[in-house]
C-alpha positions in Angstrom: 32.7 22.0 -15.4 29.2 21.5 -16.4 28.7 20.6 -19.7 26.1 23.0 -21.5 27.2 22.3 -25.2 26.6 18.6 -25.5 24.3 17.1 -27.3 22.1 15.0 -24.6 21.5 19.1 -23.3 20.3 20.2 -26.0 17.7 18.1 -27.1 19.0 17.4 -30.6 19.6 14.0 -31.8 23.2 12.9 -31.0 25.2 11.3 -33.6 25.8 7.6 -33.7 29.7 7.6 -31.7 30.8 3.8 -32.1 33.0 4.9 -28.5 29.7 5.2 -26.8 30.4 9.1 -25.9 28.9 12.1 -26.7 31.1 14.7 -28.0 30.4 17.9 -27.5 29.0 19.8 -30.9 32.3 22.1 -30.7 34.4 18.6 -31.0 36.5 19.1 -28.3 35.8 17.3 -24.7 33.6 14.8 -24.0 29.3 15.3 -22.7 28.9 12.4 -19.6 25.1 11.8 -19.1 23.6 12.7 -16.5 22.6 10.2 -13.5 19.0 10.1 -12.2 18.5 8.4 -8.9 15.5 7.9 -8.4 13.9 7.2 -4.4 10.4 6.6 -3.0 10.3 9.2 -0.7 12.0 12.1 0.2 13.3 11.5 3.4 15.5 8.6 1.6 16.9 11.4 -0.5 18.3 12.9 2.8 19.9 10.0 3.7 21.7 9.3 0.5 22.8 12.8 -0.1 24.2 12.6 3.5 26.1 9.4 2.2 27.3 11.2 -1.3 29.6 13.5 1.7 31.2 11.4 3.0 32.4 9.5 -0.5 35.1 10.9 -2.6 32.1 12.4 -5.4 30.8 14.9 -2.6 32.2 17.8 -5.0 29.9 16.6 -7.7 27.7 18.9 -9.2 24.1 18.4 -8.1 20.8 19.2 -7.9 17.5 17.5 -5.9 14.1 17.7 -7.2 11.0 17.9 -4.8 7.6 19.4 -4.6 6.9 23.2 -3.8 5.3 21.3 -0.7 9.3 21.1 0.7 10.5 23.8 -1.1 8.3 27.0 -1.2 9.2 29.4 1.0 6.6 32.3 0.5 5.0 33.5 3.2 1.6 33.5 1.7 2.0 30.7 -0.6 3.8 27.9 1.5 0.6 28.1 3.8 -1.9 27.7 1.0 -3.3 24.2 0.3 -2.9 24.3 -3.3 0.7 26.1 -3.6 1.3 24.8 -7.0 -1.8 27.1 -8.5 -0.9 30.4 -6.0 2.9 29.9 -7.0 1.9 30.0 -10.8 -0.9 33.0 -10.7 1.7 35.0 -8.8 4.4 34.1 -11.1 1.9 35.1 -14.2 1.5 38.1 -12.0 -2.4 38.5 -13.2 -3.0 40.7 -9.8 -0.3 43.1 -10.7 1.5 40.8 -7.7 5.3 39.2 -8.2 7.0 37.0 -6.8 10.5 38.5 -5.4 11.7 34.8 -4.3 11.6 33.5 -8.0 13.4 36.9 -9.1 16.3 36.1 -6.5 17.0 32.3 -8.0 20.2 33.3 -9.2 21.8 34.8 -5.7 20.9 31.1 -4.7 22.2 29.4 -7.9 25.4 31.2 -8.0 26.0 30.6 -4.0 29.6 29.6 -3.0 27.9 26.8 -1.3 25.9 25.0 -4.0 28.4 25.5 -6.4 31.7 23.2 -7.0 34.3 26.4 -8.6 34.6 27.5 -5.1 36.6 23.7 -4.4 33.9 24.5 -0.8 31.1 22.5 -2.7 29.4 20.0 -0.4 26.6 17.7 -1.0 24.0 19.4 0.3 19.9 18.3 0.6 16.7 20.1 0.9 16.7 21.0 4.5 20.3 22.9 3.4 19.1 24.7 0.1 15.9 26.1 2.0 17.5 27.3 4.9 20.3 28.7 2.2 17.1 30.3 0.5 15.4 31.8 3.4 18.9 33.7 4.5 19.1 34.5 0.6 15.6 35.3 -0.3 15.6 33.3 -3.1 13.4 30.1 -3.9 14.6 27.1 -3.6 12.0 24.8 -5.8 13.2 26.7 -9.0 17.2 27.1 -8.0 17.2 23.4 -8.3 15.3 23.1 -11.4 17.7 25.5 -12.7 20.6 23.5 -11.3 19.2 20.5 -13.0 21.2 21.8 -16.5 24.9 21.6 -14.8 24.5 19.4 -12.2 25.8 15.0 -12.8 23.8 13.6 -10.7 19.7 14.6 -10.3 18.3 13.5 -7.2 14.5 12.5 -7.3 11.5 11.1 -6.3 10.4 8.0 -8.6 7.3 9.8 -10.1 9.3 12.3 -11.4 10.9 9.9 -13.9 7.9 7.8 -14.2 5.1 10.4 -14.6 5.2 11.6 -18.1 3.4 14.5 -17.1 5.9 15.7 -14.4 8.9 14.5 -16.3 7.5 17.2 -19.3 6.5 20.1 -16.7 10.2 19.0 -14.5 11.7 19.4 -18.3 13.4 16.2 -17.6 15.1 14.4 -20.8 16.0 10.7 -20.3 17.3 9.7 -23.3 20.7 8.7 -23.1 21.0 9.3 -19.4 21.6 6.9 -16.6 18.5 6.1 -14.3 19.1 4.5 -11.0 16.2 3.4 -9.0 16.6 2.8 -5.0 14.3 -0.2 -4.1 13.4 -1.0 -7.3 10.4 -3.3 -5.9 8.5 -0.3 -5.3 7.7 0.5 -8.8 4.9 -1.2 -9.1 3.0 0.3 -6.2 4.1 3.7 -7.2 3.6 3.4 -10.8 -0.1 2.5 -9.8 -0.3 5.3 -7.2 0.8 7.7 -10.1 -2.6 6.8 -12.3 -4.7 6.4 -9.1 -6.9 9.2 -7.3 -8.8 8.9 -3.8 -11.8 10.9 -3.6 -13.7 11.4 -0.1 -17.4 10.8 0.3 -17.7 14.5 1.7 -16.0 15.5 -1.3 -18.6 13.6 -3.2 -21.6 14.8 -1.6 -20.4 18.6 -1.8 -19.9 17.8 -5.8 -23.2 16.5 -6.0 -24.5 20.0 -4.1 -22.7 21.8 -6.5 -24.2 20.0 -9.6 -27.6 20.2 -7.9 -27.6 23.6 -7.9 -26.3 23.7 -11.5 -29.0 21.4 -12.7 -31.8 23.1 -10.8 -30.7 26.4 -12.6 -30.1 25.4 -16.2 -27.0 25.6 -16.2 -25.3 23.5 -19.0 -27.5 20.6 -17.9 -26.9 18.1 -20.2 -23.3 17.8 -19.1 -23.9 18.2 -15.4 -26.7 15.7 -15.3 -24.8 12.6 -15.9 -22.1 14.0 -13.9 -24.4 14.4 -10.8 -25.7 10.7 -11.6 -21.9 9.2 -11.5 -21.7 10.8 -8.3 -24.7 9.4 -6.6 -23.9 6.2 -7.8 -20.8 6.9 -5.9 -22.2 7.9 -2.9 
């Protein structure tokens, strides 16, 4: 079963074990790190969880972590261009609004079909845990976050282990786990992507309009003057 008590879990310092294994802090059985296989996009997550079937591991616990992009399925939010904000003032619930996808993880969690006790456990991949969600009314972007604490192996994108930012916000711990990273060569390129940010020059002239206006109306003007100057250098 999944192991909750160990010591890689729980985010304590593991004592020094000259066998190279965790034990768990009750001292009986043993805590096996966690594997994190790490892909460039998601589309090659797909593919290998459609290889883990059809190997004798298809029965190991799981979990795959993607954007809310793939993963949201809330009517008003999954439409939105910026689901990430709408998903967390809903879930703050600062319009006296909920949402009842979030409050149904567990149904999806606990399913027969994500879960190994059953012996019906399958490798399964995104396409299968949203469609799974949308019959269950339950949201799939946080059922595998929460699958994330018993599952072996963690399938992710790259940036999710190589942004520290997403690795905090994913709650993903590395230290003595496995990483495995598909194409390795790609590092690079993403690792730059990761720090990089492409602006538009419409994007850039609507800032500017918006700083005008700030300027012209004394508003804070001695931090939006430079600001409007950096972008009509720009443009």
């Amino acid at each position: 079963g999944p192991c909750t008590e160990c010591s890689c879990s729980s985010g304590k310092e593991p004592d020094k074990d000259p066998s190279h294994t965790k034990k768990k802090e009750n001292g009986d059985g043993l805590c096996v790190p966690k594997i994190f296989f790490g892909t460039r996009t998601h589309k090659q997550i797909t593919q290998i969880s459609r290889e883990l079937k059809r190997t004798a591991y298809s029965c190991v616990p799981m979990t795959i972590l993607s954007s809310r992009d793939y993963t949201c399925i809330h009517p008003v939010v999954s439409n939105s261009s910026n689901r990430n904000e709408m998903c967390v003032e809903l879930l703050e619930g600062k319009q006296g609004k909920s949402c009842s996808y979030f409050h149904g993880v567990h149904k999806l969690s606990e399913h027969h079909a994500l879960q190994s006790a059953s012996r019906v456990y399958q490798a399964w991949d995104i396409e299968d845990l949203v469609s799974l969600g949308r019959k269950l009314r339950a949201c799939p972007y946080f059922t595998a976050r929460e699958l994330m604490v018993g599952a072996d192996i963690v399938f992710c994108p790259y940036n999710y282990l190589l942004d520290p930012q997403i690795r905090e916000s994913m709650d993903i711990k590395l230290k003595d786990q496995v990483v495995i990273l598909d194409e390795a060569h790609n590092i690079e390129d993403c690792a730059r992507e990761s720090v990089s940010y492409g602006v538009s020059e419409s994007q850039l002239r609507a800032a500017r309009e918006e700083l005008d206006f700030m300027v012209n109306n004394n508003i804070r003007q001695k931090h939006h003057e430079p600001l409007r100057a950096v972008c009509c250098s720009l443009i």
